[in-house]
C-alpha positions in Angstrom: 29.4 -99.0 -93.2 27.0 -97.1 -91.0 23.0 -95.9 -92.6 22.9 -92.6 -93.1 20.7 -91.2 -90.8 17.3 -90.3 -91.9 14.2 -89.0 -89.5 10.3 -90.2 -90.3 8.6 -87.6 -88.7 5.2 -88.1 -87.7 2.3 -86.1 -87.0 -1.4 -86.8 -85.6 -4.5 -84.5 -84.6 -7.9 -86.6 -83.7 -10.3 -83.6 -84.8 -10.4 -82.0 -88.0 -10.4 -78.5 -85.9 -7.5 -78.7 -84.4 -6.0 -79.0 -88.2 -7.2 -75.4 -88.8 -5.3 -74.3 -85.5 -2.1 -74.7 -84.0 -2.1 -78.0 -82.7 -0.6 -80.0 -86.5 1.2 -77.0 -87.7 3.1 -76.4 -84.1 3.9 -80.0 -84.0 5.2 -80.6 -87.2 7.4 -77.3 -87.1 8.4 -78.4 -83.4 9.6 -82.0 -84.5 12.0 -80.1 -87.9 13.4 -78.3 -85.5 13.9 -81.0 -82.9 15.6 -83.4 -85.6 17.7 -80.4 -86.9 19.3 -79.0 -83.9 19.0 -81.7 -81.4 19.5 -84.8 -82.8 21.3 -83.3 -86.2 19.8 -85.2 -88.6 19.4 -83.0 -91.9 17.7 -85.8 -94.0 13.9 -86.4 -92.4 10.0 -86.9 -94.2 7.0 -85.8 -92.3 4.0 -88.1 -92.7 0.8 -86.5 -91.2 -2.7 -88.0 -90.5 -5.5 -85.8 -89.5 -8.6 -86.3 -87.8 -8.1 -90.0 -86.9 -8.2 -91.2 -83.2 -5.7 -92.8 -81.6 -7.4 -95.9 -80.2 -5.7 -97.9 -83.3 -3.2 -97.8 -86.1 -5.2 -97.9 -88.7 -4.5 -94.3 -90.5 -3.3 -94.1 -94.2 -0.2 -92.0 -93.1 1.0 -94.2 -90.2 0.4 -97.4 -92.3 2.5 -95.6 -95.4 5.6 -94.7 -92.5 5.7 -98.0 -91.5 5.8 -99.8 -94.7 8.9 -97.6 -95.6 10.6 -98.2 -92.4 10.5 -102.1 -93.1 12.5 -101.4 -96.4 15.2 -99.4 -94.4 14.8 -96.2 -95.4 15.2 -94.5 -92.1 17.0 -94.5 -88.9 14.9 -92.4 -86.2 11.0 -92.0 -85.3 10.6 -89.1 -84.3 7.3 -87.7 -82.6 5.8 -84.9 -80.6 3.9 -87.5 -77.9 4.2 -91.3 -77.4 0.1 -90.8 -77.7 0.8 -89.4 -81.3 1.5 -93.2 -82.3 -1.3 -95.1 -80.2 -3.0 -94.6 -76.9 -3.7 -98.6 -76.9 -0.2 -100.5 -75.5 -0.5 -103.2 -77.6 -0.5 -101.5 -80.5 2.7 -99.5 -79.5 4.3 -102.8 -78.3 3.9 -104.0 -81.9 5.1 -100.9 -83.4 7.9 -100.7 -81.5 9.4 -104.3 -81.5 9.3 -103.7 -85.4 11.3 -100.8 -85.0 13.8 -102.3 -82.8 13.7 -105.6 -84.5 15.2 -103.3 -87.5 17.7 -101.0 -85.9 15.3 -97.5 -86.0 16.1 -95.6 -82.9 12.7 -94.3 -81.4 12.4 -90.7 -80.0 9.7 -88.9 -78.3 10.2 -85.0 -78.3 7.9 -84.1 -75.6 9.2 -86.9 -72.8 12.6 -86.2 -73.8 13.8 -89.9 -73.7 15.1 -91.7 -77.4 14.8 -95.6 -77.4 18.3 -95.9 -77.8 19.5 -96.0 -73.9 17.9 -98.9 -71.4 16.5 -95.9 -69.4 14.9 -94.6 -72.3 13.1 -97.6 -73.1 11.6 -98.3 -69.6 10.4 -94.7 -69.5 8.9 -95.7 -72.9 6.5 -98.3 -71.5 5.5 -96.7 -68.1 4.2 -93.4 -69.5 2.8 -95.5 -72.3 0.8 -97.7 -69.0 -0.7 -94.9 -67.8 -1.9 -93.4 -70.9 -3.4 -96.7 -71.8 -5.0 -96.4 -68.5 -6.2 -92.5 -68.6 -8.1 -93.1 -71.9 -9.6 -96.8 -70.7 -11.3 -94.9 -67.5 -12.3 -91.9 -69.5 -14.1 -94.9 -71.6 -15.7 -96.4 -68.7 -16.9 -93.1 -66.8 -18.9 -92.6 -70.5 -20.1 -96.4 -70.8 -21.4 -96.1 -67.7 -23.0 -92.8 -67.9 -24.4 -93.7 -71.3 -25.8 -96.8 -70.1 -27.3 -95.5 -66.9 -29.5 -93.2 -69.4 -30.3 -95.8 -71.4 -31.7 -98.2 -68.3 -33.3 -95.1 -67.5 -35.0 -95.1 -70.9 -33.5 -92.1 -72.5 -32.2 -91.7 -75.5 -28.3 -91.6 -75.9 -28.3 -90.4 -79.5 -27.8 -91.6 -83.0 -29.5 -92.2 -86.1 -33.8 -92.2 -85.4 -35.4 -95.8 -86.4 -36.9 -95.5 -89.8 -40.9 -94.4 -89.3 -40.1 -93.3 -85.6 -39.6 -89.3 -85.1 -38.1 -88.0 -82.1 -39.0 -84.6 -79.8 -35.9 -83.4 -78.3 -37.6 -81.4 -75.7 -39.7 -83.9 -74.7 -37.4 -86.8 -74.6 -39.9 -89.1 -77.1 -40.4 -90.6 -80.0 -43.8 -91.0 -82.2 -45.0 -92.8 -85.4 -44.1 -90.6 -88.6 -47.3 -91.8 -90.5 -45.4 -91.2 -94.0 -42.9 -93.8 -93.4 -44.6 -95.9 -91.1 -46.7 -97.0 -94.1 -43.7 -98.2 -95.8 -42.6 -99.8 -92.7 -46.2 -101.7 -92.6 -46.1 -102.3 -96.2 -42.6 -104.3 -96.0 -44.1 -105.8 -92.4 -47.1 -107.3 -94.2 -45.3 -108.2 -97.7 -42.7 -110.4 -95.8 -45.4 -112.4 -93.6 -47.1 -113.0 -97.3 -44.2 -114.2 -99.2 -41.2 -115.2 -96.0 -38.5 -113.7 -98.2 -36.1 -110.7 -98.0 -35.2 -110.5 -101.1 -38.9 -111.1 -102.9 -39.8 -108.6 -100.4 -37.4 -105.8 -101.1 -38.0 -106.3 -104.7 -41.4 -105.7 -104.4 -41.0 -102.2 -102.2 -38.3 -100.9 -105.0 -40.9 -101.9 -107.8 -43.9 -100.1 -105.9 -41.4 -97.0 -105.6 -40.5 -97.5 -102.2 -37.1 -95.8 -100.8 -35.6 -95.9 -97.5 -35.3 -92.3 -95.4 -32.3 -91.2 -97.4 -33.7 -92.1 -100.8 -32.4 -95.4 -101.5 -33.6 -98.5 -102.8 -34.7 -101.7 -100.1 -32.0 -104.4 -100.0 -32.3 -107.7 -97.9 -30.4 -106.6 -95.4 -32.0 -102.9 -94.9 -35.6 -104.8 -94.9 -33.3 -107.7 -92.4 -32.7 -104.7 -90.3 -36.1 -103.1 -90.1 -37.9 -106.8 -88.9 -35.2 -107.9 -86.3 -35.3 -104.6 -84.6 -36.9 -104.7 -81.5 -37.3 -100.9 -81.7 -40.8 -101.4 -83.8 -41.7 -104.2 -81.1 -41.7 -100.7 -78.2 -38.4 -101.4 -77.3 -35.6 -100.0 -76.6 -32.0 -101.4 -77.0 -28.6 -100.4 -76.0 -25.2 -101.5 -75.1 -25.2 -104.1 -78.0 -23.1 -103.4 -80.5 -19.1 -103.7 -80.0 -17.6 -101.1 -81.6 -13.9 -101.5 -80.5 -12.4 -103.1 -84.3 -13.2 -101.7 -87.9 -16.3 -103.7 -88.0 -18.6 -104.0 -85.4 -20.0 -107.1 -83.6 -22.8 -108.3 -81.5 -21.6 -108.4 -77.4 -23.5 -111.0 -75.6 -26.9 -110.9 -75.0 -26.2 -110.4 -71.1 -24.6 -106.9 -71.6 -27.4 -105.6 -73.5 -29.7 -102.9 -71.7 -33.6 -103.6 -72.9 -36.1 -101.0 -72.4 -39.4 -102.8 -72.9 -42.7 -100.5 -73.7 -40.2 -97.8 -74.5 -41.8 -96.1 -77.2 -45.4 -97.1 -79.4 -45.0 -100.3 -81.3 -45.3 -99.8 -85.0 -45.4 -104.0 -85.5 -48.4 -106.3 -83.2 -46.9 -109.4 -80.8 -48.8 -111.5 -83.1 -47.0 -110.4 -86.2 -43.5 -110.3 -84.4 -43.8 -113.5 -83.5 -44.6 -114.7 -87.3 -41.3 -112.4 -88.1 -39.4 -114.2 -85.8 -40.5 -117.7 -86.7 -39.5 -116.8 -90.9 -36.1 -115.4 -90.2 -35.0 -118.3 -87.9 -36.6 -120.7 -90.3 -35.2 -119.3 -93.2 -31.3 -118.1 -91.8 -28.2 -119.2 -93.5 -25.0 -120.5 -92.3 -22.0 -120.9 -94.1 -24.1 -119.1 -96.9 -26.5 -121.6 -97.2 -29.8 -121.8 -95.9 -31.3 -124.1 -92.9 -34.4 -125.1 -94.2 -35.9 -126.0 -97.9 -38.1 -123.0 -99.1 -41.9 -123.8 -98.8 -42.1 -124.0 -102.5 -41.2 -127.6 -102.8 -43.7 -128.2 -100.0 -46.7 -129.6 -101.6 -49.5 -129.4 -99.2 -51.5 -132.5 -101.1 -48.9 -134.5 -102.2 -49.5 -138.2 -101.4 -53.7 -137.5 -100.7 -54.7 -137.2 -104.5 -56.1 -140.5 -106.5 -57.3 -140.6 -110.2 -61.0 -141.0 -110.2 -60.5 -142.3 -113.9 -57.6 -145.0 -113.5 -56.9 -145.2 -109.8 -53.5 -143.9 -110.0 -51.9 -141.5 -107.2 -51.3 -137.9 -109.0 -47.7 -137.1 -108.7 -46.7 -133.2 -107.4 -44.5 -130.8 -109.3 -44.0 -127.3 -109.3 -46.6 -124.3 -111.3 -45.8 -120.9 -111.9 -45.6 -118.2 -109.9 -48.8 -116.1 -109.9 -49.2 -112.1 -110.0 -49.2 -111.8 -105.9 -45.9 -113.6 -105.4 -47.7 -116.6 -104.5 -46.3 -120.2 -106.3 -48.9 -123.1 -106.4 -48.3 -126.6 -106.4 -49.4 -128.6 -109.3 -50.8 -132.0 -109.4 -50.7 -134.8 -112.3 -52.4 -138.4 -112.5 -49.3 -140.7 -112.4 -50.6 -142.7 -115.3 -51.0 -140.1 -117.6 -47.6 -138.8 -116.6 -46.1 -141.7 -116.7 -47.8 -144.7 -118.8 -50.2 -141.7 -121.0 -52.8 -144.2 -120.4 -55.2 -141.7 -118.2 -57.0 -138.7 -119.8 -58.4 -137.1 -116.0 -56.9 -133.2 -116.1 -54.2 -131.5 -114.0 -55.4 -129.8 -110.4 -53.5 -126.8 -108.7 -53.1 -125.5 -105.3 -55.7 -122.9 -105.9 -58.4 -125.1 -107.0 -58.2 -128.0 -105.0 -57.1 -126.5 -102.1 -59.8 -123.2 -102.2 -62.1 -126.2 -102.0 -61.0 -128.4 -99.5 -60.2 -126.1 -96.9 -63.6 -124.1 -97.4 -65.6 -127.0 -97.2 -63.5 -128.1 -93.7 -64.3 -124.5 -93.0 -68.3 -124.9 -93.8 -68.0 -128.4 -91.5 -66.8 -126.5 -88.7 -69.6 -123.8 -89.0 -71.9 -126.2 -89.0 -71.4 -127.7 -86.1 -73.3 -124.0 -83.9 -75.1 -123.1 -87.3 -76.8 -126.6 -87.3 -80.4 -126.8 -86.0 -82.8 -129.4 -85.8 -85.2 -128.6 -88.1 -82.7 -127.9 -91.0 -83.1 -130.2 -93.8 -80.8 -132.5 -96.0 -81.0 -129.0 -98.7 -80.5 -126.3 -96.6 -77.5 -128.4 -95.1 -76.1 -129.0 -98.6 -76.7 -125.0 -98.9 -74.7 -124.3 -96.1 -71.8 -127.1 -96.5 -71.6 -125.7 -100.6 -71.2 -122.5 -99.8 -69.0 -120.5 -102.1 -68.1 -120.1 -105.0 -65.7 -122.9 -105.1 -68.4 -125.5 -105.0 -70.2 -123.9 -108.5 -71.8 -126.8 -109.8 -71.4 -128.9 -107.0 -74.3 -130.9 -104.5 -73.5 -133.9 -102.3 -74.9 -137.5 -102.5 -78.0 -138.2 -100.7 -76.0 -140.7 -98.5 -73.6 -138.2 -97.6 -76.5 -135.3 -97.0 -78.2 -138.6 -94.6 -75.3 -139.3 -92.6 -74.2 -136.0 -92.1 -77.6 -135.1 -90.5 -78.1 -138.1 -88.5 -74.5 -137.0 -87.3 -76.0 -133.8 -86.5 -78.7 -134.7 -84.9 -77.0 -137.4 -82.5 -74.6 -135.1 -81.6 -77.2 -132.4 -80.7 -78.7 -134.8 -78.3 -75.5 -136.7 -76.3 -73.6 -133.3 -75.8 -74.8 -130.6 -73.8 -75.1 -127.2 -74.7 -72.0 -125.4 -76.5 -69.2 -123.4 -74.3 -66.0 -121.5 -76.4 -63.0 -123.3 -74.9 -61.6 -120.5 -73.2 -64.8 -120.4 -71.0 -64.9 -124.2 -70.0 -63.5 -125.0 -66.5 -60.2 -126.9 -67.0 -58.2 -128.4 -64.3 -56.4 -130.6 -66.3 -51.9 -130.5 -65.7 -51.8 -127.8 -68.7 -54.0 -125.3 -66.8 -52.4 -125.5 -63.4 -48.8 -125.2 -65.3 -50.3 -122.3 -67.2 -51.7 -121.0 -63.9 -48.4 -121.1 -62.2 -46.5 -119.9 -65.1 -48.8 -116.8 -64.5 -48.0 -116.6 -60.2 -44.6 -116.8 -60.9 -44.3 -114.2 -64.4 -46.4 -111.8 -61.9 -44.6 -112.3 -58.7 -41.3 -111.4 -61.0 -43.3 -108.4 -61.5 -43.8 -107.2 -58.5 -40.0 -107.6 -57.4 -39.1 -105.5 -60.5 -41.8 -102.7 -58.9 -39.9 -102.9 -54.9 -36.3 -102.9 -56.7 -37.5 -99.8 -59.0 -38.6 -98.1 -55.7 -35.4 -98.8 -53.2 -33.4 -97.5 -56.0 -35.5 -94.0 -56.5 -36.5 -94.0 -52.9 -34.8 -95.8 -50.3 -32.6 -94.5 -47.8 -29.4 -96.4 -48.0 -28.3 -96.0 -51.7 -27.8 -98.5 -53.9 -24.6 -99.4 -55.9 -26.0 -98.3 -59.3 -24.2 -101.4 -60.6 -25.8 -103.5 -58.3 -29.2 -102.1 -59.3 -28.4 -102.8 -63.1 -27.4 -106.4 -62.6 -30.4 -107.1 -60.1 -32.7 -105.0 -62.8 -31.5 -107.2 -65.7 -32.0 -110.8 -64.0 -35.7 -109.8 -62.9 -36.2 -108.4 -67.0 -35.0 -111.4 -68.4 -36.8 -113.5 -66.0 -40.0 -111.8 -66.8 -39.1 -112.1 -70.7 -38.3 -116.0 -69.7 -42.1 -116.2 -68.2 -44.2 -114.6 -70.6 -42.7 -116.6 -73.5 -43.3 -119.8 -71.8 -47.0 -118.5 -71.2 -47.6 -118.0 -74.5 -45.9 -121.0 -76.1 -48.3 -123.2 -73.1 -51.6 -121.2 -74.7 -50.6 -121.9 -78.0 -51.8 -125.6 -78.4 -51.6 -127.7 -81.7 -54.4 -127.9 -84.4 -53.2 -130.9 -85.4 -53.3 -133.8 -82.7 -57.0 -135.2 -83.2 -60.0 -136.6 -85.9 -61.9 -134.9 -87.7 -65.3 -135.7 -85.1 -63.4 -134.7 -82.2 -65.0 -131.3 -80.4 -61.9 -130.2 -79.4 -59.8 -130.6 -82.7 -62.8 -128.7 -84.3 -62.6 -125.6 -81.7 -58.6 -126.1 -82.3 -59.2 -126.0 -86.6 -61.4 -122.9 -86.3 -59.1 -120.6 -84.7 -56.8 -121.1 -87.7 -59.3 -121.4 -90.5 -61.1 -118.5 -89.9 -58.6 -115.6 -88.8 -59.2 -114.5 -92.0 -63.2 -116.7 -93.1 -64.4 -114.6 -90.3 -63.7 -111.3 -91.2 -64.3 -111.9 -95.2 -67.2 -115.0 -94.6 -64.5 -117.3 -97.1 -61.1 -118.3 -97.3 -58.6 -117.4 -99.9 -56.3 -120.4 -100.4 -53.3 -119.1 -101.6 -53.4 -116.0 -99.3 -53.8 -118.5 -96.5 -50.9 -120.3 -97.9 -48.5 -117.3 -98.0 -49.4 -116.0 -94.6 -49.5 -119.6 -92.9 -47.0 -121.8 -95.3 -47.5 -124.6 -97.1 -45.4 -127.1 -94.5 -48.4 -126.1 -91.8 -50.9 -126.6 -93.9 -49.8 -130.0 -95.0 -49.4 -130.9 -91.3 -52.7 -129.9 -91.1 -54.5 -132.1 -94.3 -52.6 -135.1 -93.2 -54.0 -135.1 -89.8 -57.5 -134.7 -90.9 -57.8 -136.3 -94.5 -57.0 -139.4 -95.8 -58.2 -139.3 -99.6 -59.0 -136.8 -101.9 -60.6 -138.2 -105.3 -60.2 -136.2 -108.6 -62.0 -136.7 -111.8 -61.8 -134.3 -115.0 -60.2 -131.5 -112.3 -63.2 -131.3 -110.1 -62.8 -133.0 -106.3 -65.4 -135.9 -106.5 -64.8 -137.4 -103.0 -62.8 -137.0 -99.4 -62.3 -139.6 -97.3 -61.5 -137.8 -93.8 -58.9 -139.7 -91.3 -61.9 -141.0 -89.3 -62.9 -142.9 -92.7 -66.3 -140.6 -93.1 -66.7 -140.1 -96.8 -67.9 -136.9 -98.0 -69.2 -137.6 -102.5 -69.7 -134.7 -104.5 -71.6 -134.6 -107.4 -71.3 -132.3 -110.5 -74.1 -131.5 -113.6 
């Protein structure tokens, strides 16, 4: 027995304006009348979706259609264009080998042609081809208009970066100051504590919102730090926007407008940023490194000065400022309760040792002849982390005759960056710095045949050649930096060039504030390169009733401390 023959009508406008018109009503009026008088079918449903684009099928109406035509409940599809369905072939294909796969005759009102005759069929597909193709090359003559702006360095639109405002007239952007201090604020509270989520919890709880009023998450603050918008650049072309969700394209599409716009965040910072979300990113939902917290920068350096024991690391609280200190126990209290010798933390051991390392190195240009044993002991016990504190006589002796002998063998102090160096690192860093500006240069000619030259261009051939000399440039300067950025951590104690070396990262903050504070140190640094660092230059630390009582450094000088 033959199905009765029932019509799915279906109807599609992309803009929400052309519902208020003509354009849905006339269709859906033009296919009823269509299905009545042409094809006699008296029995038909009308699904409609308006204001989706036909680049894909996913609409709430078309899904429904389809979903009843795989139960059988109609005969005919019936609609005003082939481009009603899809403008995207493969998503007709599919469509349509379901329909014929189940019998359901396919009809087009406007091309006159029904799916039920060979003819019909093959006229199907062709007009289908070409308007696959009209709407691909419409797509192109945009992307490339779009993206010729944007290597231009204007602005193609969209939503303005958080703390950034932007002048339509004058094709800029600026710093709103209101939000740029939020935007600094969540900067300088992840470099303190390396977390997202510690550090949107901390803007919410200050009252922090985003521009549209709503509370910080980790992936709103994620968002804010990887952008290179707050770096002064500009980015484009990077987001692939063809499925439901978008994705990253590869990094060698992407159109990267350095100096662009002010930078809110310093290269220095950036660089910290980039270092703390690479450390700390997940995959597969876990993360790829162990969190600094069960880092504990002494562990393995602390002896009893009661029993002799090692002290054995474990975990403290966390403190007010987000920070989480390690704390340190004799092993044969903890373990045999034979030792009475007290606990040490982070704070106070490590406020000590790293201000006295810090008072050694200051020494070294304070330091004048004439100085005696007290007014060194003055100057090494500086602080108020030595209260109570004076240093044997035999460690006050050596440490001048020290002095005194290195004041006569070495001549007269240069800063490292003004001694003459010929050594392999220089020359590479020399010709790292040819090349990077020799890149530069090319970048200037290409920017000037393009504007200038007679014979013009191919504006695609400009992009490509513009990109390889960018990345080539970004290639250089990272290099440079990486060869300037030498390790505090490869020599002794004594050695002039490990103290030089120390000093740069002991006192980017002792400088400005004439002390360092430990635990801020710790959160802006992290514990795993400040263990590095203690290992390389300290061998022992002693500990009696809480208070350090002696350090043996790795060149076996021992520094005794005393206590009233």
């Amino acid at each position: 027995m033959p199905r009765a023959q029932k019509a799915a009508i279906y109807c599609r406008v992309s803009t929400l304006h052309q519902v208020d018109k003509d354009s849905l009503p006339m269709q859906r009026q033009d296919m009823i009348n269509y299905a009545k008088y042409v094809l006699s079918i008296k029995d038909y449903e009308v699904f409609e979706d308006a204001g989706y684009s036909g680049k894909n099928t996913d609409r709430p109406a078309f899904q429904e259609m389809m979903e009843r035509i795989e139960h059988g409940e109609f005969s005919h599809v019936l609609v005003w264009k082939i481009d009603r369905i899809s403008r995207n072939l493969l998503d007709f294909a599919t469509m349509y080998a379901r329909c014929k796969k189940l019998g359901v005759t396919f009809v087009s009102k406007n091309e006159q042609f029904d799916t039920s005759t060979a003819m019909g069929e093959a006229m199907l597909k062709i007009i289908l081809v070409f308007a696959e193709l009209e709407r691909n090359m419409t797509s192109e003559r945009v992307s490339s208009t779009m993206n010729a702006r944007a290597a231009e360095g204007k602005w193609n639109g969209g939503r303005v970066p958080f703390a950034y405002a932007y002048d339509r007239e004058t094709d800029s952007f600026s710093i709103r100051d209101d939000e740029a201090k939020v935007a600094l604020e969540l900067k300088d509270t992840y470099l303190r504590t390396h977390s997202l989520t510690y550090t949107a919890r901390l803007l919410n709880e200050a009252g922090r919102r985003t521009r549209r009023g709503y509370a910080w998450t980790p992936a709103t603050v994620a968002i804010i730090l990887r952008s290179p918008f707050y770096r002064g650049t500009y980015r484009y072309n990077y987001r692939d926007e063809s499925e439901v969700t978008f994705s990253f394209k590869g990094r060698n599409e992407w159109i990267m407008c350095a100096k662009h716009h002010p930078p809110l965040f310093s290269e220095a910072d950036c660089r910290q940023i980039d270092f703390w979300l690479t450390k700390n990113r997940r995959q597969h939902g876990k993360a790829t490194h162990v969190q600094r917290k069960l880092v504990h920068v002494f562990a393995g350096l602390i002896r009893c000065g009661f029993c002799g024991s090692n002290y054995i690391a474990s975990i403290d609280r966390v403190r007010a400022s987000g920070y989480q200190p390690s704390m340190y126990n004799c092993g044969g209290r903890r373990q045999k309760g034979m030792c009475k010798n007290r606990y040490v933390t982070d704070i106070r051991i490590g406020g000590f040792v790293f201000n006295y390392i810090s008072n050694v190195i200051r020494l070294r240009d304070a330091f004048r002849p004439q100085w005696s044993k007290a007014r060194i002991q003055r100057f090494l016990l500086h602080g108020d982390d030595f209260c109570g504190a004076s240093l044997s006589d035999d460690t006050l002796r050596r440490v001048r005759a020290a002095l005194l002998g290195s004041r006569l063998s070495t001549a007269e102090y240069q800063p490292a960056d003004e001694q003459h160096d010929d050594s392999p690192t220089q020359t590479h860093k020399a010709n790292l710095q040819a090349e990077l500006e020799k890149n530069r240069r090319a970048l200037s000619r290409l920017m000037h045949l393009f504007l200038y030259a007679e014979d013009e261009m191919p504006q695609a051939d400009f992009l490509r050649e513009k990109k390889h000399l960018q990345d080539t440039i970004t290639r250089l300067q990272a290099e440079l930096e990486k060869a300037q950025q030498s390790s505090v951590f490869t020599s002794s104690l004594t050695d002039e060039e490990f103290l030089g070396k120390a000093a740069r990262l002991l006192f980017q903050s002792a400088m400005v504030r004439g002390s360092i504070d430990f635990p801020e140190l710790a959160m802006r640094v992290g514990n795993l390169e400040l263990k590095n660092f203690v290992n390389a230059v300290i061998k022992q630390i002693i500990v009696l009733d809480g208070r350090v009582t002696q350090i043996t450094f790795a060149n076996d000088e021992i520094h005794t401390f005393l206590y009233h």
